[in-house]
N, C-alpha and C positions, 0 to 999 in steps of 0.2 A: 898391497891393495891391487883388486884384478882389474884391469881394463876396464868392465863393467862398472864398478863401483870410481873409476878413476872418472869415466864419462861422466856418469851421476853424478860426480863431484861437481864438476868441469862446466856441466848444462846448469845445475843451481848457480854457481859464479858467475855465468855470463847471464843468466836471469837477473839474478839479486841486481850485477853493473846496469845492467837496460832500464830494470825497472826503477833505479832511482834515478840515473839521468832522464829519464821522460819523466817523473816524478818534478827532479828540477827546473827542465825546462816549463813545464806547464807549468809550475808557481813561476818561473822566470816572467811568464804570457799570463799570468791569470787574471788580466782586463779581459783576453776574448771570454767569447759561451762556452761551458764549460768546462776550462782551465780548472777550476779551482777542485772539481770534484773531480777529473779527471788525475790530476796529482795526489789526490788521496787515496784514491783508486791505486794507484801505481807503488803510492807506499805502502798500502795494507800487504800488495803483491810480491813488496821488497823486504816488509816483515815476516812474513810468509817463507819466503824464497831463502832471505840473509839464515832468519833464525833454524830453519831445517836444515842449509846448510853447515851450519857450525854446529850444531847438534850432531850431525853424525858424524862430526871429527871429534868431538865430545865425549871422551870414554870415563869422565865420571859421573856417577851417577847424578850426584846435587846436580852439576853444573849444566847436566845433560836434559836435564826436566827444566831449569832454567830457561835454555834456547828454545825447548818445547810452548811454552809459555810464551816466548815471544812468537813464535809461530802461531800460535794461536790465537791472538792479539790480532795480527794481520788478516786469520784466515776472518774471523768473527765481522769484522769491518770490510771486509769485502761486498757483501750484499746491499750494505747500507749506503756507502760507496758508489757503487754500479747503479743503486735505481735515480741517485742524485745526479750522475753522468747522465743517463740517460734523460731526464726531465730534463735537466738544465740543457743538454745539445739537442736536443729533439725541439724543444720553445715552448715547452709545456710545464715550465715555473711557474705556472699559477695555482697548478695539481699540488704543487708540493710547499706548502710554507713549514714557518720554522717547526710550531707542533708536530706535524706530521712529520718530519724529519726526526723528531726526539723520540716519537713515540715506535716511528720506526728502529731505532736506537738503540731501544730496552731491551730488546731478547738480546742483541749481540754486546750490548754492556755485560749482560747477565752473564753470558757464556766465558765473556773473559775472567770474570771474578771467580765463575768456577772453576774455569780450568787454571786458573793461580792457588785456588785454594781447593784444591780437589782432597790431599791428604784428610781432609777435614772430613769430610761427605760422600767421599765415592760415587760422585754424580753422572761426573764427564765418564770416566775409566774406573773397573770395578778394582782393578789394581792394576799396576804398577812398579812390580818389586823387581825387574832389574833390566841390566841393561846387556845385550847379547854384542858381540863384537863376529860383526859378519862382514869378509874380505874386506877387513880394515878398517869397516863404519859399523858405529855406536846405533845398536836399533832399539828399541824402547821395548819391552814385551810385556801388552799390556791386553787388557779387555775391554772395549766399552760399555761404558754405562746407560743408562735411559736418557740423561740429557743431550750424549749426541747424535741421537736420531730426532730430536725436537727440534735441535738447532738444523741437523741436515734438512728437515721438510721445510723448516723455515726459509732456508736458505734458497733453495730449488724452485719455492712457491712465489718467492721474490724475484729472484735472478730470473728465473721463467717467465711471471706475468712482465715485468718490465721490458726483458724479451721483446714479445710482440708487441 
């Protein structure tokens, strides 16, 4: 493995570690504002972080779309995540009750399912047929499909209005 890819390695580990100890500690705290989304936040980031990590020490293929899965899992719940931090630390929980949180929800429920079940539909990734082994890490060689640019505007259009 080259230096490059050893750092890569190195900066995922000490993300994946951070992001679930601030993960813990806020559920540790989550009487104050904001704890509880904040910790969900942290773990979509630790799902995110853990699962692309071990993915690309991942040189088989099943097991390799496996951790993609979970990564994707995390990425998906990030937005949903982040605008609930936000209402909730900002004091602007009245904006957001429970409907709106579910309904917020839906797309990135959706995106999970598909990208667990993509073999089926080619939604997320037009394929996916193997796994290339570059300085040591498992990279996935794939195409995207049309549902991840629905999910990407989604996401951007959330993450951003919540933003400001």
């Amino acid at each position: 493995m080259s230096l490059v890819a050893t750092g890569h390695v190195a900066l995922l580990a000490v993300s994946t570690l951070t992001t679930a100890a601030l993960a813990a500690y806020a559920w540790h705290n989550r009487a104050e504002h904001g704890a509880r989304a904040f910790a969900g936040l942290m773990l979509s980031f630790t799902l995110y972080s853990g699962g692309h990590l071990v993915g690309l020490l991942t040189l088989d293929p099943v097991w390799r779309l496996v951790w993609d899965g979970v990564k994707w899992t995390g990425t998906a719940a990030v937005p949903v995540f982040w605008v609930l931090f936000v209402v909730e630390y900002t004091g602007y929980d009245e904006f957001l009750d429970r409907r709106t949180a579910g309904l917020l929800s839906v797309l990135p429920l959706l995106t999970v399912g598909l990208a667990w079940t993509n073999s089926l539909h080619r939604l997320v990734w037009t394929s996916r047929d193997r796994v290339a082994v570059v300085d040591g890490l498992a990279i996935l060689v794939d195409a995207v499909g049309p549902w991840i640019w629905v999910f990407a505007v989604f996401s951007y259009v959330v993450v951003g209005v919540s933003s400001l």
